[in-house]
N, C-alpha and C positions, 0 to 999 in steps of 0.2 A: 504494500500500500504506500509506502514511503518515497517508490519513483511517480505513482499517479499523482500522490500529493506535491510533488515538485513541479509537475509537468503543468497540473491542473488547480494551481493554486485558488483558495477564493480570491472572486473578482476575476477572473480569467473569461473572457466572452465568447463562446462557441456558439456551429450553425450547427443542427440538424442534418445528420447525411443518412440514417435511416435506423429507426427504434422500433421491435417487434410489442407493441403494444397496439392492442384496439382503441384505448386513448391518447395514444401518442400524437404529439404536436406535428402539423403540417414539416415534410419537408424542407429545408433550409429557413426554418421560424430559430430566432437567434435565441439565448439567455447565458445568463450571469452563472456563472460556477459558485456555489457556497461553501462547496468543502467535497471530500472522500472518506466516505462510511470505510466504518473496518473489515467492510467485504469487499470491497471496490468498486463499490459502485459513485458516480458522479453525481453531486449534487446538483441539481439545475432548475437554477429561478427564470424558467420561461417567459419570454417577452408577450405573451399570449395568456400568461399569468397563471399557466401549469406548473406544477413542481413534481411533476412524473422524474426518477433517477434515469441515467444513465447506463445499464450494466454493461462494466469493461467486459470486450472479447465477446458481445451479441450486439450490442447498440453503437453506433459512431456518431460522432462528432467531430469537426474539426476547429483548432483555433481559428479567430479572426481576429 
């Protein structure tokens, strides 16, 4: 968890490149990183005002 937390610091602003959730945010919809749970998953305060996570290694994202 310690390299996602360097990579993905809170405040880090990512887009959307594709989340296996039935409520997942529109493609390329941006948000703010809040942190890295101690399973790795990404925190993310959605511009759309979702806060569905991340899961590393199913769901991407990239910086912007």
């Amino acid at each position: 968890m310690a390299i996602l937390r360097e990579q993905y610091p809170e405040g880090t602003r990512v887009s959307l490149l594709q989340m296996n959730d039935a409520h997942a945010p529109e493609i390329g919809t941006c948000g703010t990183v809040k942190g890295v749970d101690d399973i790795g998953s990404i925190m993310v305060h959605w511009d759309n005002d979702s806060n569905l996570n991340v899961v590393f290694g199913e769901d991407y994202v990239v910086k912007i």
